[in-house]
N, C-alpha and C positions, 0 to 999 in steps of 0.2 A: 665284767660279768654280764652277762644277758638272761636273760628271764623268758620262758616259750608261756605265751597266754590262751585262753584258749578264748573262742567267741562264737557264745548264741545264739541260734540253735542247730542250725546245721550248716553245713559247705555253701560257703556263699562264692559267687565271682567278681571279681574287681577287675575290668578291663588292664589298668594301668599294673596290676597285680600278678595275674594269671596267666594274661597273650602278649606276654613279654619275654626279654631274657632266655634261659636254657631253655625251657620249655614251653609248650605250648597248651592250655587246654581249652579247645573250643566248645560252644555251645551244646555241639551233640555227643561231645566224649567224655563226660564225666568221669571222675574216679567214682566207685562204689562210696556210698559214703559211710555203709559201714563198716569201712576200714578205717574211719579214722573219729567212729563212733564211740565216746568215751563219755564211763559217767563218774564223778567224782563221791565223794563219800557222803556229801550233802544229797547226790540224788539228782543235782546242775545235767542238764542235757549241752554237750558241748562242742564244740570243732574246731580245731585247729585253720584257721586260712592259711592255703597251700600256695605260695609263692616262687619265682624264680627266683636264683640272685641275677641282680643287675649285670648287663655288658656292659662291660668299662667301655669300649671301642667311641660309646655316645658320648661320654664324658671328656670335659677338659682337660686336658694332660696337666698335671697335677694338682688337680681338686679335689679335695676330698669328697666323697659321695654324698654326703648331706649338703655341701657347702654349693652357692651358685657362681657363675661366669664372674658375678659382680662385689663376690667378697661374703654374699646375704647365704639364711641357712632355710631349708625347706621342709617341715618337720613332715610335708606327708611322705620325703625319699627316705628318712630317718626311721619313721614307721614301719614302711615296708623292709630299710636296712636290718633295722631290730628284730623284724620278725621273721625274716628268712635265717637270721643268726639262730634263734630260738628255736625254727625245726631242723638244724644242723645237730643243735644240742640232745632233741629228742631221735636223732634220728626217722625223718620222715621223709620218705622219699616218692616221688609222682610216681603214679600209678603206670606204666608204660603197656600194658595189655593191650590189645587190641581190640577196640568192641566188634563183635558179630553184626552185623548187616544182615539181613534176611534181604535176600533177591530173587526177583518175578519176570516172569518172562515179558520182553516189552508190550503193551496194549492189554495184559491180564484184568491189572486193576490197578488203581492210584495207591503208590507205596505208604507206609506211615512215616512221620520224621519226629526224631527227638530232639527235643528244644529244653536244653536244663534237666534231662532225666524222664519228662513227662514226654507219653509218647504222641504224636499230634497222628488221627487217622485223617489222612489224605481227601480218602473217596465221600467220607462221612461229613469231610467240610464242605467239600466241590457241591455234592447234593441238596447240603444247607443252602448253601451261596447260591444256586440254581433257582430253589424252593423261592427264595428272597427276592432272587431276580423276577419269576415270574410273578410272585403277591405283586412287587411293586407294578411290572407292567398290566397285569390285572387292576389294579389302582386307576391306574391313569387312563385304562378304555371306559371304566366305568362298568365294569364288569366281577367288582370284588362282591363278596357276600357281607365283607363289614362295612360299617359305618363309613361313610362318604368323609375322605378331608378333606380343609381348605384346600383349595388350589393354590398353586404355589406361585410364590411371584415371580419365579426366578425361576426355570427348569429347564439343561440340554438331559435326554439319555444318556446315561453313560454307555460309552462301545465297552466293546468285552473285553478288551486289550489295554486299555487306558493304563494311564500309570498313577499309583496310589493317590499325586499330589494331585492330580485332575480332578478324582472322587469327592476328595473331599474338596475342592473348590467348587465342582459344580451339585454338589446333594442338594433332594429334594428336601428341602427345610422350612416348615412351614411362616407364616409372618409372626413375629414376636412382638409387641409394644416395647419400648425399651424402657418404660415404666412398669415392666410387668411385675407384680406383686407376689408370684408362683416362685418365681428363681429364689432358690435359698440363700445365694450368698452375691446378690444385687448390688449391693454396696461395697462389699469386700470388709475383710473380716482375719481375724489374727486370732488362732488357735492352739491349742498343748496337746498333742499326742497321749492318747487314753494310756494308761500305763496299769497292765493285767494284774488283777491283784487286791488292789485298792478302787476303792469308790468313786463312780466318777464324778469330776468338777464340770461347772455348767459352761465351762470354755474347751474342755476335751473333745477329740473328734477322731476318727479311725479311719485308717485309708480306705477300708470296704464302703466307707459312709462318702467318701471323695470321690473317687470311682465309680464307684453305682452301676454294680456290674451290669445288671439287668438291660440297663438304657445308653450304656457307653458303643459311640462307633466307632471311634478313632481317637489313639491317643499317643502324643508326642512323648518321649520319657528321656531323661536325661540323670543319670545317679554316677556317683563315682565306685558303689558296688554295689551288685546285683545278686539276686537269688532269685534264678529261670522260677525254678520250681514253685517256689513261694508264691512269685508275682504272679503265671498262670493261677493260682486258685484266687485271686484276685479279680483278674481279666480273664473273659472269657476269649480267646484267638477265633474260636468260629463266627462271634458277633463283631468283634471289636478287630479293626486293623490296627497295627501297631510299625511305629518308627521309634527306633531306638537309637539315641545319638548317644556313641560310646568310641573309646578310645583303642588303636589299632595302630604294631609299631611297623606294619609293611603294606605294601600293596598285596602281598602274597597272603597274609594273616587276615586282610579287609575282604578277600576272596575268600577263605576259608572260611570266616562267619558267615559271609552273606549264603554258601553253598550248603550250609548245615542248619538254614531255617526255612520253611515254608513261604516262597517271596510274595505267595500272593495274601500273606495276613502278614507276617513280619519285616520287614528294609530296616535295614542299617542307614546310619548318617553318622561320615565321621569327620569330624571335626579339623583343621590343619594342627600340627602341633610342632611344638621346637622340640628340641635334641633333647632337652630337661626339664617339659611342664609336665603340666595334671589337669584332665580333664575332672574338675572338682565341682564343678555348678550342679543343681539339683532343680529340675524343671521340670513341669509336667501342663501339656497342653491337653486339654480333654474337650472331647467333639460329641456333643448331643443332639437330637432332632431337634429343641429350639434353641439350644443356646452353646457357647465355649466359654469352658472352665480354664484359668488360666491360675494353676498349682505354684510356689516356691515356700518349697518343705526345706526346714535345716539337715533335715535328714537323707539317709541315701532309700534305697530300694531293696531293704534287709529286713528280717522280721525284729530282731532286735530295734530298732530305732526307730520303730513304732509300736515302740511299748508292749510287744507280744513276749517277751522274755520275763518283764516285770521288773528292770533293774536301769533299763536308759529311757530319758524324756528327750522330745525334741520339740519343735517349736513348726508353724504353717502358716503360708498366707496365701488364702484362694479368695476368689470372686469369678462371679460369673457374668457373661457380656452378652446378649442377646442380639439377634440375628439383623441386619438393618431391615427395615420395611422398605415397600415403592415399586413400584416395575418396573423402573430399571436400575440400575447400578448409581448410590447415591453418595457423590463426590462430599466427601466432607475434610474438614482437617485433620489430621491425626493429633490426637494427643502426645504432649512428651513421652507419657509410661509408651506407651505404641510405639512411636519411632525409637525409642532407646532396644525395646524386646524386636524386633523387626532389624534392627541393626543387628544385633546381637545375634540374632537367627542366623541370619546371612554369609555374618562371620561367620561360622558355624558350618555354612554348604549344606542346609536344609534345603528340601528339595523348594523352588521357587516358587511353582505352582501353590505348595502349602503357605508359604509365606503371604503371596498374596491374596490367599483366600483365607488369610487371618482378619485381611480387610474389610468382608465385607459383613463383620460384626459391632457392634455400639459399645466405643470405647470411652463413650462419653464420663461414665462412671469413674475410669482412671485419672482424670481431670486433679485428680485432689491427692496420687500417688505418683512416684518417681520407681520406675525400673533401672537399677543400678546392678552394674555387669564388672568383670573383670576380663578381656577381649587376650590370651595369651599371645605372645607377641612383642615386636619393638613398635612404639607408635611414634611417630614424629614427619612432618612437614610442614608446608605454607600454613596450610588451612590448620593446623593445629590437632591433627584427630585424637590426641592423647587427652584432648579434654571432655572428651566423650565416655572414658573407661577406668579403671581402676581407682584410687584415692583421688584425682584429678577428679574422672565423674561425679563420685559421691559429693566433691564441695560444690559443682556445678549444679545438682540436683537439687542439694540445700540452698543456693540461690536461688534456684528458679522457682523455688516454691514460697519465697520470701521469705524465707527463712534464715537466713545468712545474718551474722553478727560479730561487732568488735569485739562487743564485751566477751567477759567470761564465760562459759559456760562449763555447767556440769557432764562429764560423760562418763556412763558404764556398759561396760564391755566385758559380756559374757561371750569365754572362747572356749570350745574343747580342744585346740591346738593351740599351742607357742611355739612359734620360731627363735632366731636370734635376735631381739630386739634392741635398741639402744636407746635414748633420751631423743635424739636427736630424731628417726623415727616415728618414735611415740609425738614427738611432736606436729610431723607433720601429718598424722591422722588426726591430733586435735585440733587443727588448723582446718583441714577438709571438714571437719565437725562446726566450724563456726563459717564455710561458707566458700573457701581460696582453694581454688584450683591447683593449688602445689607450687606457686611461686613463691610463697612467703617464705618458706624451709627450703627450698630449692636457692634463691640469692642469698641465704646466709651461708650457705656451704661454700660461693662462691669467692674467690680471693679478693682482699679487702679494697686491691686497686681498681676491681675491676665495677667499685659498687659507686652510685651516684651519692650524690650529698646526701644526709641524712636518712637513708635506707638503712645505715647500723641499727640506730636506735628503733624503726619501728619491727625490723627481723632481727635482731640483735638479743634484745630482753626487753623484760615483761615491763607492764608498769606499776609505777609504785604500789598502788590501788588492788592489782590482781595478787593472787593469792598460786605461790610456786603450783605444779603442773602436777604434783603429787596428790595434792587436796583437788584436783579438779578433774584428773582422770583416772577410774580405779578400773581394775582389768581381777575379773572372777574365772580363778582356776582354783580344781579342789587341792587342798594338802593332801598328804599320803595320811595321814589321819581318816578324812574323810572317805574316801577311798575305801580304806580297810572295812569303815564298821558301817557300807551301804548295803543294799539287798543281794547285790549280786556278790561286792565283794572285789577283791584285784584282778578276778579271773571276767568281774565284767567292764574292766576298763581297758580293755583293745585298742581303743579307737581316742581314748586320749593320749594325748603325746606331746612328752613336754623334754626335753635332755638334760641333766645335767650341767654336763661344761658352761648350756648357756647363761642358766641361775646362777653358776658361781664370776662369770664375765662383770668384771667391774664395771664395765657400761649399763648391764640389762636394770630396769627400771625396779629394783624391789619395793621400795618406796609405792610404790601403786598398785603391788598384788594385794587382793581379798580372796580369803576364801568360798570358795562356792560351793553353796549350800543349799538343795533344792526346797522348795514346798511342798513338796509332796517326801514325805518322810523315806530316804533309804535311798531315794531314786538316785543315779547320773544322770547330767546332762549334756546332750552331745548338741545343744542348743549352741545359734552362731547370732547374740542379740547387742546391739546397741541401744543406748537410750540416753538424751541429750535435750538439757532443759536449761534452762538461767540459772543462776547462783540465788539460794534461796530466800536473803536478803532484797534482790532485784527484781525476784518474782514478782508478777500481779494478775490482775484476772485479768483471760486472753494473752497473755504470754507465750510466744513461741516454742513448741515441744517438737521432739520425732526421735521415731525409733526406726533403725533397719533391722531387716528382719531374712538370712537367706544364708548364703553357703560359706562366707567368707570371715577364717578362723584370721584371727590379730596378727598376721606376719607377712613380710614382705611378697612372699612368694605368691599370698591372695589378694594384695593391692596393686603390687609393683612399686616401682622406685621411679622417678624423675634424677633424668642428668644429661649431662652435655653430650651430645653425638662428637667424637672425636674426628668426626670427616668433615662435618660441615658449622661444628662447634654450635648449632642448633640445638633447642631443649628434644628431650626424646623420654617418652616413658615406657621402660621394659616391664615385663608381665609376664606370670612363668605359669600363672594357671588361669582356667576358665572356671571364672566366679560368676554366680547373680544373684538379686537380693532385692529387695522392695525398701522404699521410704515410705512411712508411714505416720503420718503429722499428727500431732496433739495438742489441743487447748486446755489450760490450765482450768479447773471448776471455780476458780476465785481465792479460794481459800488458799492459806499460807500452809508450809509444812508443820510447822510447829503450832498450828491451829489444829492441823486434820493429824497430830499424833508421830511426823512423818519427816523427823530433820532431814531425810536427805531429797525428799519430794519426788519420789515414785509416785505419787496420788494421782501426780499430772497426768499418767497413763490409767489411770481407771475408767471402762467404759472401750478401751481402744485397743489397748497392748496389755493382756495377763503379765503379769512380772513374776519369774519362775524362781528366782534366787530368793532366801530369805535376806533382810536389811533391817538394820545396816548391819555387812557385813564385819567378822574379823578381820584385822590386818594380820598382815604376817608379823609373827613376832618373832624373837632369838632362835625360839627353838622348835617354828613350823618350817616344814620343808615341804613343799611342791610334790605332784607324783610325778615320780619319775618313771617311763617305760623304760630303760635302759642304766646303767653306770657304768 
């Protein structure tokens, strides 16, 4: 049986979704959306997402379509499975009409273009951009009527032709202190999606208030689905240039977006992708006159999941980097967080020019955070690159920030997606949680001859001392309970997705589910949060804490998997989607849990990381069941 859900509040697009499969809808053909405007009896404003079904042709011969090359299950193919089944059910079918083009005679007047519904006037931008161009060069003779700026330490003219990534590497930006006290989010900072409705918390923040429309020139964006419409009242396209890294399953479809937006405020970046990932990271780079904002929201680029519905929460971690001082170009070392986002860029085939003029901002700030990626792909060679990216990076990360540990630790893991998970799995993200690169879980899977002396016993089992993997790692998904009696209700849980088959799989770890239950009364969340501290026992002040904070739900498909290359019997880590996500460290305030009210020691994150779930959670018990999108 399948279930058609609907999600708020109007036709959103999901690259991996919509410019795929039968059909195609590009940027500037929308369907009408009030064909498929529907209001429920509560008065819910609603929409159905309008999907293809999948071509088998990309698929394995005989895999099932949720299932991967490597045996593992992918709940965002399952998602999209399920809800293509759903408007089979409702009968909904893509709008195939042709839209009307109004045409002018060539050299009339600059055409308009539509971008998501909203119609962009051509000539009214050119003039703007013109206007701009002359204030600035009026600037620079000394001939403006305003106030005189600094001079700038850094300045070519931009020619009229340049290409986006030049602009913004060579703009005139004035000197910033990198101490400056003005930047709102200097330090970087971990936030909750205001959620319409209820009152706000002094941690809550709105993308209008990230953005800034007024003062935004250029901004990087990266979601796994989109709503044109929405996001222009957001951004402004006549002040702000925009690149958009999104997912495209031809060269002919990567043509047709880029032919259906405005190129001189819009470019596409698309990403390389395998035969069955998902372009699933959620990034946003924002370009100010003194400073760049460097965005990783749990969420996507939907009104919904930013809390404009009233019914899903999600989670942010911005800060802002100011501009380097000096007159010339000032050679300094990159931080970890730097090189891991710059790698990650690159993967990616963002245009280079932008990439390197990410450099010449003060990244000194990130000194004390880790940017943690999931790079889609096989990774394996000499130099080891697999330890750069998926559950391999995350243990790397937590090393290098000295954080790495034998002991036990506590971990919790808020996901709005489940894959197929197993013990053995679960293991080896608890193991990236205390520090290992993915060898520890990776030699125990390997055959027993093939292991040196005493390797059994330290990847083999626990020690007497530790306490089974049950009590130490708990994974927050809501029951069908929860679900039913939240603000929005079943019709607002779209975007979680969980299957069946897998909770009933005598491997999947039940022993470790809680339910998840927001703070904010009624809400979901489509929050993707870790949080990892000592055993409360072991605790003391100064204690090593961290939380990640970013796109990547608990399954293999967002970490990848480590295993032997069958060619050259080398380690190799595969990876089916583009994830990214921040580490973000915590110090214990001294105090014990059962001093500050708090057996499970969430305290540790006061001050640093809002905790959205209530604690301590339910366990599952006989007769909770999991939501399931599907049976």
């Amino acid at each position: 049986m399948t279930r058609a859900y609907s999600i708020p509040p109007r036709l959103i697009w999901s690259p991996q979704l919509l410019l795929c499969g039968e059909f195609s809808l590009v940027l500037s053909s929308f369907a009408d959306t009030s064909k498929v405007d529907n209001r429920n009896t509560s008065g819910h404003r609603s929409f159905l997402i309008m999907l293809p079904i999948e071509n088998n042709e990309n698929s394995h011969a005989g895999t099932p379509l949720d299932q991967d090359a490597n045996g593992g299950y992918d709940e965002e193919t399952a998602l999209r499975h399920a809800i293509s089944l759903s408007l089979q059910d409702v009968g909904l079918a893509p709008d195939t009409h042709d839209a009307t083009v109004d045409r002018q005679a060539p050299g009339t007047t600059l055409p308009s273009t539509d971008f998501g519904g909203v119609r962009l006037d051509r000539r009214k931008m050119e003039e703007e951009r013109l206007a701009r161009q002359r204030k600035r060069t009026a600037d620079e003779a000394g001939m403006s009527c305003s106030p005189p700026r600094p001079k700038p330490a850094i300045h070519k003219p931009s020619p009229p032709r340049e290409s986006r990534g030049t602009r913004l590497a060579t703009a005139h930006i004035p000197q910033v202190s990198k101490h400056d006290a003005t930047l709102p989010f200097a330090r970087g900072v971990v936030k909750r999606t205001r959620v319409a409705g209820l009152t706000r918390g002094t941690d809550d923040i709105t993308l209008e208030e990230i953005l800034d429309k007024e003062r935004l020139e250029m901004a990087v964006l990266t979601s796994f689905q989109w709503d044109e419409q929405w996001l222009l009242s957001k951004i402004d396209p006549v002040r702000t240039r925009m690149v958009l890294i999104a997912y495209a399953s031809s060269e002919a479809q990567k043509q047709s977006m880029q032919n259906n937006v405005p190129s001189d405020c819009i470019r596409f970046c698309f990403p390389p992708m395998g035969t069955m990932g998902h372009l699933h990271s959620k990034l946003q780079i924002l370009k100010f006159e003194s400073h760049l904002r460097i965005v990783i929201p749990t969420g996507n680029l939907v009104p919904y999941d930013w809390g404009e519905s009233g019914e899903l929460e999600n989670m942010v971690f911005l800060i802002d980097l100011p501009r380097l001082g000096g007159a010339e170009t000032v050679e300094i070392a990159e931080t970890c967080f730097q090189t891991e986002l710059l790698r990650f860029l690159r993967a990616q085939n963002l245009d280079e020019n932008i990439v390197k003029s990410i450099g010449k901002y003060d990244f000194a700030e990130t000194t004390r955070y880790r940017f943690v990626h999931t790079i889609a792909g096989s990774h394996s060679g000499s130099d080891q690159p697999w330890q750069h990216t998926g559950y391999c990076g995350l243990g790397k990360a937590v090393t290098s920030l000295g954080l790495a540990t034998e002991r036990p630790v506590i971990v919790d893991y808020v996901t709005s997606s489940l894959g197929s998970l197993n013990h053995s799995y679960l293991e080896s993200i608890y193991n990236a949680c205390q520090g290992d690169t993915g060898m520890k879980e990776y030699e125990a899977r390997q055959p027993m001859s093939r292991r040196r002396k005493g390797e059994e016993n330290s990847a083999g089992h626990q020690d007497e001392d530790s306490s089974p993997l049950a009590d130490l790692f708990r994974i927050y998904f809501p029951t069908e309970s929860t679900i039913a009696s939240s603000r929005g209700g079943r019709s607002a849980s779209g975007t979680i997705c969980f299957q069946e088959k897998w909770w009933k799989s005598s491997t999947f770890p039940r022993e470790s589910m809680r339910d998840s239950v927001c703070t904010k009364r009624g809400v979901l969340m489509h929050t993707k949060l870790i949080l990892v501290r000592g055993r409360e026992h072991e605790r003391k002040a100064g204690s090593p804490a961290w939380a990640y904070i970013g796109s990547a739900n608990l399954s293999e498909s967002a970490w990848g998997r480590l295993v032997k290359d069958r060619g050259s019997g080398q380690v190799k880590l595969n990876c089916r989607n583009w994830e990214c996500g921040v580490l973000v460290p915590a110090t214990s305030r001294g105090e014990s849990g059962i001093e500050k009210g708090d057996p499970i020691g969430l305290h540790t994150f006061t001050g640093t990381v809002p905790v959205p779930m209530q604690t301590p959670a339910a366990a599952y018990g006989a007769s909770s069941r999991p939501w399931f999108f599907s049976r």
